[in-house]
N, C-alpha and C positions, 0 to 999 in steps of 0.2 A: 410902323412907328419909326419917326426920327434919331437915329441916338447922336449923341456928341462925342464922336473919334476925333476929329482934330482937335477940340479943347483938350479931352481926356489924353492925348498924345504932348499936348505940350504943356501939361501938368505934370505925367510923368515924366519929362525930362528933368522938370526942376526935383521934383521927392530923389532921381536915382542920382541926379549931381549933386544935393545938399541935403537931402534927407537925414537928419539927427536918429543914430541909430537907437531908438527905444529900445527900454530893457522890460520884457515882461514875463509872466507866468501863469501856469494853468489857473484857472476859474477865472481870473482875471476878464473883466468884459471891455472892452475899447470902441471909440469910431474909427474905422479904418478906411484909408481911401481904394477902394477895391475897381474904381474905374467904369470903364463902357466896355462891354463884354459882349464877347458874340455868342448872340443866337439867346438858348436859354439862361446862360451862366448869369449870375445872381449881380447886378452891377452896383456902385455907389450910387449917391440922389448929390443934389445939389451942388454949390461951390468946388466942395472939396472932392465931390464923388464918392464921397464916404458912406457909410450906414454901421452900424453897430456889429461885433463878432463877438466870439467867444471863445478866448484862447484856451483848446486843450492840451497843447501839450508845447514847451521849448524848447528845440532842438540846439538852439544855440543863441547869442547874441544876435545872429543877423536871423534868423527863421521860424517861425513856429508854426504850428497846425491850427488851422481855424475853422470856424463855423459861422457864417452869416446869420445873424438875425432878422425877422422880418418886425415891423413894428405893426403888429397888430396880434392878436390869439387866431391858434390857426390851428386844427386838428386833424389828424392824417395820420398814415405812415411814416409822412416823410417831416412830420413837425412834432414839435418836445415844445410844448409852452415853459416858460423860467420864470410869466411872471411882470414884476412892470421894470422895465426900462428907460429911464430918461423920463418918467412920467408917463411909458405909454407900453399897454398889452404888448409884452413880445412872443415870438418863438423861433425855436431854433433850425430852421432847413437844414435838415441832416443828408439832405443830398449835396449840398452845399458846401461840404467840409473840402480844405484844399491846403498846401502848401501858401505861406504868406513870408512875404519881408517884413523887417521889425522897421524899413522906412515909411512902411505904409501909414502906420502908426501914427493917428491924429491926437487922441483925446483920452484918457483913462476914463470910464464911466466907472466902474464900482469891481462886484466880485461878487461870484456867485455863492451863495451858501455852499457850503460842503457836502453836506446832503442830498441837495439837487443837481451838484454839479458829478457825485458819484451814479446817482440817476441818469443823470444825460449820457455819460462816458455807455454803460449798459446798454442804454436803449440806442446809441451809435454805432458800438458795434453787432449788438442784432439785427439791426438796419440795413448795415453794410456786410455782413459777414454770414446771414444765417439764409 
């Protein structure tokens, strides 16, 4: 499979030289431009190179912790369905969690329930910890 590094290279130059630092917070769900990624790493689609996350945690104005979404229901270990998205079955790749910039930050999509998003937080760190 093809990917697109030099577009995705000369996208991020424009996000890290004009990028408008969003401000967000936990549950909080966004599009984010997360790129052309090597190997397995989880990349953007389209234009933007974006796809959907789910912000757990903000570390600061410029950083938070995130989680890719995939847009379809997907059940595993390594997925947490949340439900519909943008109009369409997500869930959440918990292998997928990683450090993110707040320039990445395309789109505010909504906000997870309380509930499910104290679910996901759980079932992330069993995931990753147990």
């Amino acid at each position: 499979m093809s990917k697109r590094f030099d577009e995705w290279n000369e996208e991020k130059k424009v996000l890290n030289a004009g990028g408008a630092t969003q401000f967000c917070h936990a549950r909080e769900i966004w599009w984010c431009s997360l790129g052309v990624n090597i190997g397995f790493e989880q990349d953007g689609t389209g234009k933007n190179f974006d796809r959907p996350i789910v912000v757990m945690k903000a570390f600061s104005r410029n950083v938070f912790l995130g989680i890719a979404l995939t847009g379809r229901r997907k059940e595993g270990k390594y997925y947490f369905p949340i439900g519909l998205i943008d109009g369409r079955e997500a869930s959440a790749i918990l292998s997928q969690v990683r450090l993110i910039d707040t320039k990445r930050l395309v789109k505010k999509i909504g906000s997870l329930d309380a509930v499910l998003f104290e679910e996901l937080k759980n079932v992330l760190k069993r995931t990753l910890f147990d």
